[in-house]
C-alpha positions in Angstrom: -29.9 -11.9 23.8 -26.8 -14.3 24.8 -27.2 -15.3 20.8 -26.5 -11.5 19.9 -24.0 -11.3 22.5 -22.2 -14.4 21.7 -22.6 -13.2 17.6 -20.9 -10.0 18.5 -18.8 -10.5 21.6 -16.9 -13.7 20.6 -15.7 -12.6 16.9 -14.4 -9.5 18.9 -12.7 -11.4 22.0 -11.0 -14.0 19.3 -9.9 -10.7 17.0 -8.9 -8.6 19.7 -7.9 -10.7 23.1 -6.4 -14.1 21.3 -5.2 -13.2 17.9 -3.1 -10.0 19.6 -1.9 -7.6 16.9 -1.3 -7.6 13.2 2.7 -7.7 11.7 3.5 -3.8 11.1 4.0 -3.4 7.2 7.4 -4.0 5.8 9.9 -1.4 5.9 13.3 -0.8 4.9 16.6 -0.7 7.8 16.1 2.7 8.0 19.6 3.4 8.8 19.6 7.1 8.3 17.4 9.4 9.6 15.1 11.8 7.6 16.0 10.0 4.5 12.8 8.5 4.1 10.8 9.2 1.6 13.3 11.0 -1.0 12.7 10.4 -4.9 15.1 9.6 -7.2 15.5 13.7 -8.5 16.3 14.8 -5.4 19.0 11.6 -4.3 20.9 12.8 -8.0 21.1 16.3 -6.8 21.8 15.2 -2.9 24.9 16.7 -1.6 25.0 13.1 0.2 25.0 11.2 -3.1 28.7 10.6 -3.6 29.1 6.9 -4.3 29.9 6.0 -7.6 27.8 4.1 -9.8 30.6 1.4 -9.9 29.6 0.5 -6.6 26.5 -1.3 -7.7 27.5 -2.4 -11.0 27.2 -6.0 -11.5 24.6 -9.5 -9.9 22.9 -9.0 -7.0 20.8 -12.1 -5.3 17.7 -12.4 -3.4 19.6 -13.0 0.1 18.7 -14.0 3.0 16.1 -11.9 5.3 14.0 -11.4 1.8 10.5 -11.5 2.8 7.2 -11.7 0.3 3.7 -11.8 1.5 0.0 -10.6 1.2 -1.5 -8.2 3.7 -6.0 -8.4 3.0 -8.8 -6.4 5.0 -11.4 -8.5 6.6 -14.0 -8.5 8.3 -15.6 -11.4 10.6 -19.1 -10.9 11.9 -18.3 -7.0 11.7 -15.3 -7.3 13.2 -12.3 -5.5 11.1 -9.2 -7.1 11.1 -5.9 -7.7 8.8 -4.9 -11.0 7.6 -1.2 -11.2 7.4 0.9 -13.9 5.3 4.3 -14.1 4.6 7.3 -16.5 3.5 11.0 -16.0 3.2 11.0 -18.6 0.3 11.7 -16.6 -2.5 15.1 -16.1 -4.9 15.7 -14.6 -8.0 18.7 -12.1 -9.2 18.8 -8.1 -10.0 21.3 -6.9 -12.6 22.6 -3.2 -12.5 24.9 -1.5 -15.5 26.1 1.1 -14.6 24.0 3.1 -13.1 20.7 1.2 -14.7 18.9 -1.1 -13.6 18.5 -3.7 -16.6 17.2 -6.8 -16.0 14.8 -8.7 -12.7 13.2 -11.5 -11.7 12.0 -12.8 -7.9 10.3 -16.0 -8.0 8.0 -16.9 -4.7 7.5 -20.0 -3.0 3.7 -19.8 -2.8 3.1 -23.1 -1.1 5.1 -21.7 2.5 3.1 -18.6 2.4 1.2 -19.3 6.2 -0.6 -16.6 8.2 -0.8 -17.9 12.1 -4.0 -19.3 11.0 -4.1 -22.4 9.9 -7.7 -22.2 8.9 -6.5 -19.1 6.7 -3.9 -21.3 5.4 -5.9 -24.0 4.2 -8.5 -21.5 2.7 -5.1 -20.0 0.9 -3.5 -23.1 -0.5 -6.3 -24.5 -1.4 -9.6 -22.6 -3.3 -8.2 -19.5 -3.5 -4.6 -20.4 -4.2 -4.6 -23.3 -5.4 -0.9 -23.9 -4.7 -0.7 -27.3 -6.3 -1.1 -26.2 -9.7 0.4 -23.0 -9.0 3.4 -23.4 -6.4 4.8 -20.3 -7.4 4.7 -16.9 -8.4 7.2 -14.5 -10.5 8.3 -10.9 -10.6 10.0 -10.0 -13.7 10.9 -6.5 -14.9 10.1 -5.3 -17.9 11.5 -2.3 -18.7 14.9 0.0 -17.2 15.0 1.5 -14.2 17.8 4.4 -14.4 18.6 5.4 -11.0 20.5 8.3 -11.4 23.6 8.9 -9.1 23.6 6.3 -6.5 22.8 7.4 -2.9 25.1 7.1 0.0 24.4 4.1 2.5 21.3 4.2 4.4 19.9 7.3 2.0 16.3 5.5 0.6 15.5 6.8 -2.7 12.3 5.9 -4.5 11.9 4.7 -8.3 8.6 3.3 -10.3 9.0 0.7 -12.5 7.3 -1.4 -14.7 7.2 -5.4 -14.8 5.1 -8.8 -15.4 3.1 -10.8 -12.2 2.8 -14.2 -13.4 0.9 -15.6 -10.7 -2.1 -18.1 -9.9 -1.7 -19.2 -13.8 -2.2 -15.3 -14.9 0.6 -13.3 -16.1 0.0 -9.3 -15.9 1.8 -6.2 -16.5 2.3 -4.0 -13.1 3.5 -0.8 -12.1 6.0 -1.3 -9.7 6.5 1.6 -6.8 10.0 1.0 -5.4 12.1 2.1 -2.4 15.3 1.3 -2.2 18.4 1.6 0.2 22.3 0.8 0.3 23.5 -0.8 3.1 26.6 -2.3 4.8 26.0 -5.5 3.6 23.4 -4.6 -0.2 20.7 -3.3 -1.1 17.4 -3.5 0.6 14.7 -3.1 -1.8 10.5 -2.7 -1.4 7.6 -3.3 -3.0 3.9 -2.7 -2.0 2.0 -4.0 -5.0 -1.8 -3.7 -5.1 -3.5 -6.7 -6.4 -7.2 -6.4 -7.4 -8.1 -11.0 -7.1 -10.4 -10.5 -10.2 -7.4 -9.4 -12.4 -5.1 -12.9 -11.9 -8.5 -15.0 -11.3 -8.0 -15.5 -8.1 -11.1 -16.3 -5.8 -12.8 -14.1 -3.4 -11.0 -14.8 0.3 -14.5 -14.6 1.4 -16.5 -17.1 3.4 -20.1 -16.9 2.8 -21.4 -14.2 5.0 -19.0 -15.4 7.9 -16.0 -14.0 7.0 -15.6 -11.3 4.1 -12.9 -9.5 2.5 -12.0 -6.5 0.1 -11.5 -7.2 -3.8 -8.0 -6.4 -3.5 -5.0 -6.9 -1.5 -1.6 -6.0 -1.1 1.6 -8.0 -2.1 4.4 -7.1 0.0 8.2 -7.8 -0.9 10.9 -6.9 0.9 14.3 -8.0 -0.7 17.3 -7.7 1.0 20.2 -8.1 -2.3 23.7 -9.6 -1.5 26.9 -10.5 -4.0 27.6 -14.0 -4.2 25.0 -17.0 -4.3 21.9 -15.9 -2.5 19.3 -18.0 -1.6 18.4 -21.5 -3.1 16.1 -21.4 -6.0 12.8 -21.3 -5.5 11.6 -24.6 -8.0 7.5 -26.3 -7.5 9.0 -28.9 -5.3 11.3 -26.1 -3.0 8.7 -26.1 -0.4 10.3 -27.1 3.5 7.0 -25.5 4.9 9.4 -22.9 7.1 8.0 -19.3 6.3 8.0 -15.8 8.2 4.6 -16.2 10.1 2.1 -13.5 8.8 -0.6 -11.5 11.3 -4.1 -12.5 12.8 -7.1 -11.0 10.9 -10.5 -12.7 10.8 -10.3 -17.2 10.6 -12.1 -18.7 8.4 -13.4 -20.5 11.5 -14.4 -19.7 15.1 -12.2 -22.6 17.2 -15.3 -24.4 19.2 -12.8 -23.3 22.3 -13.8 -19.8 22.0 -17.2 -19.6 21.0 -19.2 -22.5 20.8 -21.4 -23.5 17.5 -24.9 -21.1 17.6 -27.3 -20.0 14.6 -27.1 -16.9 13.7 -30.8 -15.5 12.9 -30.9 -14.2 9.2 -31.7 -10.1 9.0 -35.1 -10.9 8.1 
């Protein structure tokens, strides 16, 4: 009995009680209200639509705030829970003609991706990442994005692109779903990219029958685009080890703190 009750019990007082709760998803400023969710059709028809493409003509950067990450389902001991990484390590520039979209590429500082795990980040850089060989990962697009007439600041439109993941030694086309907003100081522009691990080779975040995950993921990226120099390139050796902390989910370890070392009986 105090072997199921620690089996059960502890994974759900470390998920629950210690961890606290997971990093909401990423979103964009929001600055106006019910403008959420609009398409690109109805932003060219918007009554509200009156800036001129001019306006976003030209180089934008990666800028500051610019935030990339994973977001995975897990489960510890049947306990469900979200693991959360993130980094604001990333650079890379946009170029707009017009009103087109023409050319893209963000490049990701893999190696300061951290959860507030450290067990998770070990199990990340290491056999499933493997961040030494591959310290980074690249978004490029591949194809136009024509954006119609541009919005008004703080009106969020939403596009679908199509670009190359080169990641964990893998490079793959994607389909790229795309919100995007103007504000006072750019463009803020998301990406929630499903990622199946098979697809880029990348190994199962699973831990035996201790810890066990989906198939997929999420990558998240948030880019917030400025005029001018950006942030620093992102190069295999760019790494300071300062990142956006991501959210609790299931460790790949119970600390001996919380629950201390038992045998779980097999099913049979």
């Amino acid at each position: 009995m105090v072997v199921v009750i620690l089996a059960v019990g502890g994974p759900f007082f470390y998920i629950h009680v210690i961890e606290g709760s997971t990093p909401a998803t990423l979103t964009l400023p929001g600055t106006s209200s019910g403008s959420s969710g609009s398409t690109a059709s109805t932003a060219s028809g918007s009554s509200t639509s009156s800036a001129s493409a001019d306006s976003v003509a030209g180089t934008w950067a990666v800028g500051a705030g610019s935030v990339a990450g994973y977001r995975v389902q897990e489960v510890l001991i049947g306990q469900h829970a979200t693991a959360v990484g993130r980094t604001t390590e990333l650079s890379g520039t946009v170029t707009i003609t017009g009103s087109t979209v023409t050319s893209g590429t963000v490049t990701v500082d893999m190696a300061s991706v951290k959860s507030d795990q450290s067990e998770r980040n070990a199990q990340f850089d290491g056999r499933i990442m493997d961040v030494a060989t591959y310290p980074t990962a690249t978004l490029h697009l591949s194809g136009p994005i024509a954006l119609g007439t541009i919005p008004a600041l703080g009106h969020q439109v939403s596009y679908t692109g199509t670009g190359t993941l080169d990641m964990h030694g893998v490079t793959r086309s994607i389909t790229l779903p795309l919100s995007a907003e103007r504000t006072d100081t750019g463009i803020a522009v998301l990406a929630e990219i499903p990622i199946t691990f098979s697809d880029w080779g990348i190994a199962n975040p699973s831990v035996g029958g201790f810890v066990t995950t989906a198939d997929n993921g999420t990558l998240e990226v948030l880019l917030h685009l400025v005029r001018g120099a950006g942030n620093a390139p992102v190069s295999a050796s760019s790494s300071s080890g300062s990142s956006t902390p991501g959210g609790p989910g299931g460790p790949v370890t119970i600390p001996s703190t919380t629950l201390p070392p038992l045998t779980i009986p097999s099913s049979s």
